[in-house]
N, C-alpha and C positions, 0 to 999 in steps of 0.2 A: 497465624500458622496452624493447618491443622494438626490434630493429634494422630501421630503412629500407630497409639495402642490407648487403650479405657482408662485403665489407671494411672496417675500422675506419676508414681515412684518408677512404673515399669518403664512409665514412656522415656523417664531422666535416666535410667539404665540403659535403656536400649540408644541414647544419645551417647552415654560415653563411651560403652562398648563398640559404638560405629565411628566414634570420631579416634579412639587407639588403634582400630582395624586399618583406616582409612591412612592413619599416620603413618603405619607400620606397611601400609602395599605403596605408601604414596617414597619413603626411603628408598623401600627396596627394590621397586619400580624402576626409579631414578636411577638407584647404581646399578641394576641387572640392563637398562635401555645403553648408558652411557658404557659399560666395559665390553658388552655383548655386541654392539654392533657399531663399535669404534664412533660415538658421537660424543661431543661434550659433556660436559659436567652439567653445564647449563642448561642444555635442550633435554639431557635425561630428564634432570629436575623438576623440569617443566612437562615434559609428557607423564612423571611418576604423580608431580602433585594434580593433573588433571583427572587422574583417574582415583585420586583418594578426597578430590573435593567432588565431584559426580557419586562418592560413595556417601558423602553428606550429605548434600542436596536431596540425594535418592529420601532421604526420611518426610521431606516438606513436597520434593514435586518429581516423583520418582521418572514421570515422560520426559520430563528436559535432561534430568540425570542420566536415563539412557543413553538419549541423542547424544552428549558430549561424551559419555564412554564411550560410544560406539567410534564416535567421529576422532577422537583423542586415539583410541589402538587404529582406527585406519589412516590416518595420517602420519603417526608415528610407524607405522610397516612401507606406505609409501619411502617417509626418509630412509626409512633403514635398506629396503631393497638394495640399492647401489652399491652401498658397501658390503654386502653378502659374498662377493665374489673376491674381495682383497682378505675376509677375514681366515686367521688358520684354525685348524683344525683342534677339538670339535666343533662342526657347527650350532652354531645360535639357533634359543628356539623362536620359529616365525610362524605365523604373521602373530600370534597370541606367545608372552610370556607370563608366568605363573602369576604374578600381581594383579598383570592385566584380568586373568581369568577372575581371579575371585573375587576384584571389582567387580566387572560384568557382573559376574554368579550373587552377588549381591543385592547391585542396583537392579536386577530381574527379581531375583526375591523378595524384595520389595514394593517393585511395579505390581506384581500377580497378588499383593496381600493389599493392593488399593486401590486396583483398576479391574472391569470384568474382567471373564477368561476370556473374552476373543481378543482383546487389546494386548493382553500377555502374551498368547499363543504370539497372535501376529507379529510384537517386538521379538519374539524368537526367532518366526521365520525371516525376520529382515538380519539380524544378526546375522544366522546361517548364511544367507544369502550373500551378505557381506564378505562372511569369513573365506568360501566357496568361491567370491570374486579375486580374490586377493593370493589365496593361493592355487587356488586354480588357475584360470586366467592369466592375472596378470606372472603369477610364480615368483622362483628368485633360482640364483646360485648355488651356493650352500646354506642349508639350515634343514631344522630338524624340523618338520610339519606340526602343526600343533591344534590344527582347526578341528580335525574330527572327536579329538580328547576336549577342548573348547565347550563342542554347540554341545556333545554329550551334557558336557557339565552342567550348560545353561538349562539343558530340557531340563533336569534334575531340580534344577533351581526354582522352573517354572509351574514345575507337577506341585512342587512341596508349597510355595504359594498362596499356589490355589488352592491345596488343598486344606490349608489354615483358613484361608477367608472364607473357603465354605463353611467350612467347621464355627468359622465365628460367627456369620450369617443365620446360620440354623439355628445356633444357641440363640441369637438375639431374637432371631422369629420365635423359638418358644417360649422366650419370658413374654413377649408381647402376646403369643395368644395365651398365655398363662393368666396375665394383666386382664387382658380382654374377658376371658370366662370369669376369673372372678367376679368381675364386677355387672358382667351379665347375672352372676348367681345372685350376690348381694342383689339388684334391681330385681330378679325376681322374686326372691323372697321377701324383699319388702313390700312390694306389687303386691303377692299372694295375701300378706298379712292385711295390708290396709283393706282388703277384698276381704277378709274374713271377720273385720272391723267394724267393715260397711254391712255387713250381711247381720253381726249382731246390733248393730246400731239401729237399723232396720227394724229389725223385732222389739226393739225397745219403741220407737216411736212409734211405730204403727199403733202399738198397744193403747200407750195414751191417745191418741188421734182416732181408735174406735174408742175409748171412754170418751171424750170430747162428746164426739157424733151419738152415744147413746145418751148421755146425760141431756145436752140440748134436747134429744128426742121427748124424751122423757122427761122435762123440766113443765110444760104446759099442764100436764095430769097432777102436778103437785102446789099447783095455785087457781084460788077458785075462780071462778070467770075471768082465764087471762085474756087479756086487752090483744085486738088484731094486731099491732104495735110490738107487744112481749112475742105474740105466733111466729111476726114475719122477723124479730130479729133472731131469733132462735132457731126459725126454718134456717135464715141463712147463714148464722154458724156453726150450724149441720149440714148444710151443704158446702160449705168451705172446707171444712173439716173430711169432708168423703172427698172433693177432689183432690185436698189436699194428699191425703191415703192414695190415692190413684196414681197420681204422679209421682209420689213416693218408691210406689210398688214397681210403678212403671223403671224408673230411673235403676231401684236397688235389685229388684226382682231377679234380675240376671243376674247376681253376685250370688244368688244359692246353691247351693249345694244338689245335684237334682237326685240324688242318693242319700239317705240319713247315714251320718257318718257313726263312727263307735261313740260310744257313752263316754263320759270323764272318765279320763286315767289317765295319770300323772304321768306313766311310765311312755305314755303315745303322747305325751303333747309335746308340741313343735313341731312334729312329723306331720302332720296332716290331719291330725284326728282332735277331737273334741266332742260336744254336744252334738245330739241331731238336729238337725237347722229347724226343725219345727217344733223342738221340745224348748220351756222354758227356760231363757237365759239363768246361769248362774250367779248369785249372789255370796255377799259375806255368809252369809246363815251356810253357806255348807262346806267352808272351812275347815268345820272338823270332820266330814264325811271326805273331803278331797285328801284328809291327813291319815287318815284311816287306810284309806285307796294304796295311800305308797307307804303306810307298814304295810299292810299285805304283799305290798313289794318288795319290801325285804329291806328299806330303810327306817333306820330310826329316826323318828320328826318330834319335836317339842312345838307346843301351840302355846303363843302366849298374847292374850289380847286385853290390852287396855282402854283409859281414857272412855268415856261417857258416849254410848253410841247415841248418834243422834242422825234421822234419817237424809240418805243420799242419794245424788240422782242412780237412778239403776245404771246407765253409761258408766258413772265411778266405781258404782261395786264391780261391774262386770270386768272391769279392766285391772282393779286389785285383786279379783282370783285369779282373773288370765296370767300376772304377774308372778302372784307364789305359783301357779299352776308349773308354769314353765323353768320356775328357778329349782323346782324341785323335779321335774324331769331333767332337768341339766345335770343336780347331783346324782341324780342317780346314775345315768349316763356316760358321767367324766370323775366320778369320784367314788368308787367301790369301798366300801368299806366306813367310809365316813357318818360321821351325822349330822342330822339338821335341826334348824329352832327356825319357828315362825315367828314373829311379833306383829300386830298390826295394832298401832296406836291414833284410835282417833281421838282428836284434836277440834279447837274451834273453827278452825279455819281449812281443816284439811284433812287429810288420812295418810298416816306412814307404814308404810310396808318395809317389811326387811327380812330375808333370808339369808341365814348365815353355814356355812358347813366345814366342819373340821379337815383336816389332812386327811385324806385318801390313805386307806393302809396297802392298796396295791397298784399297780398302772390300769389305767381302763382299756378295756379293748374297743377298738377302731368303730368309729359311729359309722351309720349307713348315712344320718343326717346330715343336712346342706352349713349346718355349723353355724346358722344366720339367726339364732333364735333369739339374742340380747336385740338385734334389727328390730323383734318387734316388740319386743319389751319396751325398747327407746320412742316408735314410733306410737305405741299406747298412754305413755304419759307425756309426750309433746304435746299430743291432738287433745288432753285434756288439761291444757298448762302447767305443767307439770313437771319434773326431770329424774330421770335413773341415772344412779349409780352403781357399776358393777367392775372391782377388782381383786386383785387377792389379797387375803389378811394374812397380817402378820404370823400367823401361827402355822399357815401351810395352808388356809385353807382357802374360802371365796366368799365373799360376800353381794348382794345386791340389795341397794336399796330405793326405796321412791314415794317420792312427796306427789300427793297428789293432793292438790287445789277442790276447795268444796264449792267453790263459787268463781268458777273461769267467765270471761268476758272474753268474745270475739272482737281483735283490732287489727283492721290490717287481712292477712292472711295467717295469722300465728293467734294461736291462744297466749292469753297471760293471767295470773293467777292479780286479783284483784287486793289479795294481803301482801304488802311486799317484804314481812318478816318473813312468808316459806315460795322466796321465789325461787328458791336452789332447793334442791336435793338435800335434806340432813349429812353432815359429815357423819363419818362415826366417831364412836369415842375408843379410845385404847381397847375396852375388855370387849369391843364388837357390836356392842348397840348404837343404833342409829338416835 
């Protein structure tokens, strides 16, 4: 069966309320048919329950519900005609009596809230038309007319409808394109980031790939009479190494920027800004210049850095600043008043990041941001096997933190971190450290 209405409770409401309706036109139907136009008890009956089971039906298949309302009151005005002329004074109302009407008026109500509006329209003009033959037309004796107070009612019936189903149709078109933009925004903003991923991943390889090609160059001059042997493998992993760069460039080249964007600040990341694409990538070493950047902004940050550095590929440092980068333009952004701690603990096997910030002491005002910034947070320690975590702590405030892998292995289409003691993200511990 289908559903009347979205929700389950409304829809079991909207049953019972139509089947006491239905009870109560299907009674009083029977004894307004049976005293009103001198027929049985039995044939009332039967014409009152037609038109309160047509009021039922109306909720699963409201076109057949019509049809037998409509055929149910014009059959039962045929019977009744004849005796119109024996009955006394006042005359009976004809061809429609009040039960009948608010049948009708119902099972129309419900046609126009689950068929287009010209199928509604149309079952009104057949109604009319009906009502229109029957007292027109065909006529009677005595009785009181009742068609044009009737098709009144039904247009009424028909407007109100339709004009729900619109109403409900619209609302549903805007959650869908509501649905739809979102997740156009989420895809571009992850698009945008892996594009600003590629552009510094770029800068990082290229760099070793001209040390490559100079060092081969340069390796001949640093052994005395090298062998044609040592020239020609040297030549050609200097020239592997240049087309390699070639094709590099070629592929990533268009992922740049063709404008220098602003300088680091914290308070512009996520937004579109960062490094100028041709200035050297960021590493650890300027953590405490990037902490510096947003007190000047007006937040308080704590640095605290652990464990035994020991060096990493520049991909990993670049994507653990991008990380505090962005988790400290987020407090600043969404949490006024707050403060923040940095910790970055490296590890034998990896580097943990974690930014933590206290309760907001006021509401933040409305970002102009796309709001998709954790997107690339999540998407910078995937692509180095890796995983963030970012939720709220217990004290009001937010944390984020992320394991990144020092030694990933490509398997598949997915990175995976080759220690499998930090294949997950660090939990934290109760007082916030990761």
């Amino acid at each position: 069966m289908r559903k009347p209405f979205g929700r389950t409770w409304l829809r079991w409401l909207t049953i019972f309320l139509t089947g006491w309706i239905a009870l109560g036109v299907s009674l009083a139907g029977g004894n307004e048919i049976s005293d009103g136009y001198d027929l049985s008890t039995a044939n009332g009956l039967i014409a009152g329950f037609a038109q309160g089971l047509a009021l039922c039906v109306a909720l699963w298949r409201p076109g057949r519900a019509w049809a037998l309302s409509l055929a149910a009151t014009f059959i039962t005005a045929l019977i009744a005609r004849p005796h119109l002329a024996e009955l006394p004074h006042p005359a009976p109302n004809w061809p429609w009596i009040a039960p009948e009407i608010i049948a009708h008026a119902g099972v129309l109500l419900l046609l126009a809230l689950h068929v287009p509006t010209r199928k509604a329209v149309g079952a009104l003009a057949v109604s009319g038309l009906a009502t229109f033959a029957l007292q027109g037309q065909f006529g009677g004796t005595k009785y009181s007319g009742t068609g044009a107070a009737a098709v009144a009612i039904f247009a009424i019936a028909v407007v109100v409808g339709t004009a729900l189903r619109g109403r409900k149709e619209a609302r549903t078109q805007l959650v869908v394109q509501e649905t739809l933009t979102a997740e156009e925004r989420a895809q571009r903003t992850l698009l945008e980031e892996r594009s600003r991923i590629a552009r510094e991943l770029h800068d990082v390889v290229a760099h070793h790939m001209s040390v490559i090609s100079i060092q081969a160059q340069v390796a001949p001059h640093l052994v005395e009479n090298p062998s044609d042997e040592l020239k020609e493998n040297l030549d050609g992993i200097r020239q592997n190494a240049l087309e390699a760069l070639t094709e590099l460039r070629r592929v990533l080249g268009v992922l740049r920027s063709e404008h220098p964007d602003a300088p680091d600040n914290p308070a512009a990341a996520g937004t579109g800004t960062g490094t100028a694409p041709h200035a050297p990538q960021p590493t650890l070493d300027r953590l405490d210049a990037l902490v510096d950047n947003t007190r000047a902004a007006g937040l308080t940050v704590t640095l605290a850095v652990t464990g035994e550095r020991r060096p990493l590929q520049p991909g990993l440092e670049l994507s653990a600043y991008r990380i505090v980068q962005e988790a400290l333009s987020n407090v600043l952004r969404h949490a006024p008043g707050a403060t923040a701690r940095v910790e970055v603990v490296h590890e034998r096997s990896g580097l943990t990041v974690w930014v933590a910030n206290s309760r907001p002491e006021r509401p933040a005002p409305p970002s102009p941001g796309a709001g998709h910034g954790l997107l690339g947070m999540r998407e910078r320690a995937a692509m180095l096997g890796g995983a963030l975590s970012a939720h709220p702590s217990p004290d009001g405030g937010y944390l984020v933190s992320a394991y990144l892998p020092a030694y990933p292995r490509l398997e598949g289409l997915g990175y995976v971190p080759q220690d499998p003691h930090h294949a997950h993200a660090p939990a934290p511990d109760k007082d916030g450290t990761a």
